[in-house]
C-alpha atoms as one frame of an Amber mdcrd trajectory, in Angstrom:
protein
 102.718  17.244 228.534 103.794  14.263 229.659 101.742  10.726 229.186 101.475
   7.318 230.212  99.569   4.608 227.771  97.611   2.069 228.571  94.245  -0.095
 226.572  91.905   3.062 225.779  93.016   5.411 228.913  96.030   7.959 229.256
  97.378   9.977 232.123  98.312  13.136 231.342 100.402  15.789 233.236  99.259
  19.829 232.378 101.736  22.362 232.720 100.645  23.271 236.231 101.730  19.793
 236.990  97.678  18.470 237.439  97.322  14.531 236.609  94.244  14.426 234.034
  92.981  10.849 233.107  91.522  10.748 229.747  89.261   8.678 227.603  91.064
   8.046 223.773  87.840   8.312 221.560  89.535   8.577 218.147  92.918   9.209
 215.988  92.967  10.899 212.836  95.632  12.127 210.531  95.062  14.872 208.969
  97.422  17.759 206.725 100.087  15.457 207.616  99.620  15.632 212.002  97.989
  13.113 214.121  95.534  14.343 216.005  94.318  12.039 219.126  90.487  12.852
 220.603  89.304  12.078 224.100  86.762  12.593 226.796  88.036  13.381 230.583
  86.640  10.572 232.566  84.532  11.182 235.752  84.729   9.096 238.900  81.296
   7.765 240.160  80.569  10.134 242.646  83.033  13.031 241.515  81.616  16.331
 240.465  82.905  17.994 237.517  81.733  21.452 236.012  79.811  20.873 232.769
  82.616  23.043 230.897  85.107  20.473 231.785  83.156  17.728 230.289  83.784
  18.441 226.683  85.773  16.864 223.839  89.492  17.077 224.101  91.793  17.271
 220.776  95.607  16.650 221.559  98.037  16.831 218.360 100.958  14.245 218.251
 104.446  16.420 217.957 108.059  15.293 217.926 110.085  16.914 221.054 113.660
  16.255 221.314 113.064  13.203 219.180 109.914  11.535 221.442 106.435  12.167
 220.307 104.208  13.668 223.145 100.811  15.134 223.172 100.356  18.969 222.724
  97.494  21.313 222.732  96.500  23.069 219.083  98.438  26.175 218.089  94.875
  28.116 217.182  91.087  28.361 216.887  91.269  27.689 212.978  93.353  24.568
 213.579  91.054  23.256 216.128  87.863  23.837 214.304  89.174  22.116 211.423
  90.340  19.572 213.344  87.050  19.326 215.009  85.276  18.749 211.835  87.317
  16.052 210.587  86.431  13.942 214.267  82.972  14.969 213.610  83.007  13.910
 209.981  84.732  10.611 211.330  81.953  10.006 213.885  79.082   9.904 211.975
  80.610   8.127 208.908  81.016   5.461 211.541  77.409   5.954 212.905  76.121
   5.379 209.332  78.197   1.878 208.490  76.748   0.743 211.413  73.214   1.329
 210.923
C-alpha cells in the first residue's frame, strides 16, 4: 500500500489501485509492531455502506528498507490488536473525566 502523510489524514492506495482517504485515530506499539488506527472519512453528501464505516487497523512493516502500511496477517492478530486500541480509548476517556 502506498501512502502519503499529512496533519491527521493519509491517502492510501489498495491493491486494486483505489485511493482511500483515512482518518489517523491512534498509534500503538504493541509485541514489538506499530500498529496505526483510523476511520475512512465521508464527504458531506457522499454515501457510504454502513460496513465500510468501521475502524481500520494498518500495521507499520519494513519493505525493501521503507516502512509502509499493511493489512494484519490474521483474525487473532487483529482482535488483539483491537483490544489494545480499545483499552487505549477508554483509558483516555477516563483521564479526562
Amino acid at each position: 500500500m502506498e501512502e502519503s502523510y499529512g496533519s491527521n489524514f493519509i491517502t492510501v492506495t489498495d491493491e486494486d489501485g483505489n485511493e482511500i482517504e483515512l482518518e489517523h485515530l491512534d498509534t500503538i506499539e504493541w509485541n514489538g509492531q506499530k500498529y496505526l488506527s483510523f476511520f475512512p472519512t465521508v464527504q458531506e453528501g457522499e454515501e457510504v455502506p454502513e460496513e465500510e464505516l468501521g475502524l481500520i487497523i494498518l500495521k507499520v512493516v519494513n519493505e525493501n528498507g521503507e516502512e509502509i502500511l499493511s493489512t494484519l496477517d490474521n483474525d487473532e492478530e487483529l482482535d488483539s490488536v483491537y483490544e489494545q486500541f480499545m483499552e487505549n480509548l477508554f483509558d483516555d476517556e477516563e483521564e479526562d473525566e
